[in-house]
C-alpha positions in Angstrom: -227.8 22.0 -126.8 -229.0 24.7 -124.3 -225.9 26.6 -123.7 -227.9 28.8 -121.5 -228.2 26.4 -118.5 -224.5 25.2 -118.4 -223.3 26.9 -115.1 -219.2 26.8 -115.1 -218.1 25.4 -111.9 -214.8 24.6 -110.5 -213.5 21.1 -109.1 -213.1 22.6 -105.8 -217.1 22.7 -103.6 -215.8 24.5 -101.0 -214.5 27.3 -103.1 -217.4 27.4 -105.3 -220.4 27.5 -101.4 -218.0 30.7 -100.3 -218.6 32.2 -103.4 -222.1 31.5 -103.7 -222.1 33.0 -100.3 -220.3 35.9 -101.3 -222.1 36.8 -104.2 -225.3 36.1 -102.3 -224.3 38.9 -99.7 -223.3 40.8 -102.0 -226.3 41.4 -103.5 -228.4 41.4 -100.4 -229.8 38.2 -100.2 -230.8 36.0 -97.1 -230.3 32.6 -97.9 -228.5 30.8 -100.8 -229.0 27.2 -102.0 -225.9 25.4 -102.7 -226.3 22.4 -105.6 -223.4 20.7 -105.1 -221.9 19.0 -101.3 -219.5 17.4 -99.8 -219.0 16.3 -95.9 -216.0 17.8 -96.3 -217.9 21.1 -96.6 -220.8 20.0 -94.4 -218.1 19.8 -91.3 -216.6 23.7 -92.4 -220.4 24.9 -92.4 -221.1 23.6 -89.2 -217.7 25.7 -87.7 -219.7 28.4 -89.0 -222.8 28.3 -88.0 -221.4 27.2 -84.8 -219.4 30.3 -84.4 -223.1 32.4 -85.6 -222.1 32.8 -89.4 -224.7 31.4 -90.9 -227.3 29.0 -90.5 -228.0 26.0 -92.5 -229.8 22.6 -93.2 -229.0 19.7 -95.9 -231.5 18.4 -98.1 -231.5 15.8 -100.5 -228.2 16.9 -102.6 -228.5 20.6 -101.7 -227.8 22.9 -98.9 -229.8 25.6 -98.1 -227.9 28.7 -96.1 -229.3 31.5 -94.3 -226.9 34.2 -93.8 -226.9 35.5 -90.7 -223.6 38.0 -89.9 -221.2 37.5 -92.2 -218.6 40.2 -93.6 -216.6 38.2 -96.0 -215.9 34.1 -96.4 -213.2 33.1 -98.6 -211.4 29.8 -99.2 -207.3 29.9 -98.8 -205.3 29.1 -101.2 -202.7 27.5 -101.9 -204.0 25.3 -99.0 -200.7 26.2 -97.1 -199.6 23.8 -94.4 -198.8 25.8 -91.2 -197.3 24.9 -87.7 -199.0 25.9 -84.3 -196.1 28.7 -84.3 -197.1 30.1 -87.8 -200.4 30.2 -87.3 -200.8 33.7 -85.7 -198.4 35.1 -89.2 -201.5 34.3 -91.3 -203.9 35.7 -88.6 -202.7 39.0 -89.4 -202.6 38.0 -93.4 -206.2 37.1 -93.9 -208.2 38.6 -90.6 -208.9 42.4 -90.3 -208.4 42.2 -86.5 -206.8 40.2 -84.1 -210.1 38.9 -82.1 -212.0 39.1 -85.5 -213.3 36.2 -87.6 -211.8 32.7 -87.4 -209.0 30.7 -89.8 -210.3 27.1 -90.4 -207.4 25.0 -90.5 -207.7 21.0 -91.4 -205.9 19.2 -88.4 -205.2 15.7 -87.4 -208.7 15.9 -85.0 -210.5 17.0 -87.7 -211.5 20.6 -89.0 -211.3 23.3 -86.1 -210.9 27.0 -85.4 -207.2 28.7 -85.6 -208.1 29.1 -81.6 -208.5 25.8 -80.9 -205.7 24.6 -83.3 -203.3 26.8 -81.2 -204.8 25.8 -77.9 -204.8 22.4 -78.6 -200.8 22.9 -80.2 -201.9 21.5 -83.4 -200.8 22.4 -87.2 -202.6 21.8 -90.2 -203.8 23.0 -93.6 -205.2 26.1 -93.7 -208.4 25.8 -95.3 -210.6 29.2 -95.2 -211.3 32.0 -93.7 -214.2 34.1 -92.3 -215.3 37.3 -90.0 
């Protein structure tokens, strides 16, 4: 058995594309190719790119992303469950500035932009974070 080629992964996809993303920045790269998807995090990269992140397209079983301005991405967890009225507390938790970067939080309409969420009065799970 190769033990070379076994990559460690966790169960969680999301997680494991924001890091890939991460480290990807980190060491000055353009575009990353992501192995493993989910619709799930199809629908969070589309809030991105439709925000300017990143862009991206899906092939076969793999996405390919091409960073565009992105400071730092990171999934939330514990995936807290949040009202419309906490929302702005973890704002100031996880975003550097008030008007800077979005929360994604999981809603009953779907996946959607702290901004939204709170114009919209909506709650949810709050899912991951970017600026």
């Amino acid at each position: 058995m190769d033990l070379k080629n076994i990559v460690k992964m966790s169960q969680d996809i999301v997680s494991d594309a924001l890091n890939q993303i991460m480290n990807a920045k980190k060491a000055r790269k353009q575009e990353v190719i992501v192995s493993r998807s989910s619709k799930f995090l199809v629908n969070l990269l589309n809030l991105f790119k439709e925000q300017g992140y990143l862009d991206f397209k899906s092939e076969d079983k793999k996405i390919i992303i091409k960073l565009k301005k992105i400071n730092e991405c990171r999934t939330i967890k514990p995936r807290f469950n949040v009202s419309v009225n906490e929302i702005d507390k973890y704002v100031r938790r996880f975003l550097p500035a008030r008007n800077f970067g979005k929360i994604i939080i999981s809603t009953s309409k779907g996946l959607m932009p702290h901004t939204k969420a709170i114009e919209e009065n909506l709650g949810g799970g709050l899912i991951a974070y970017i600026y």
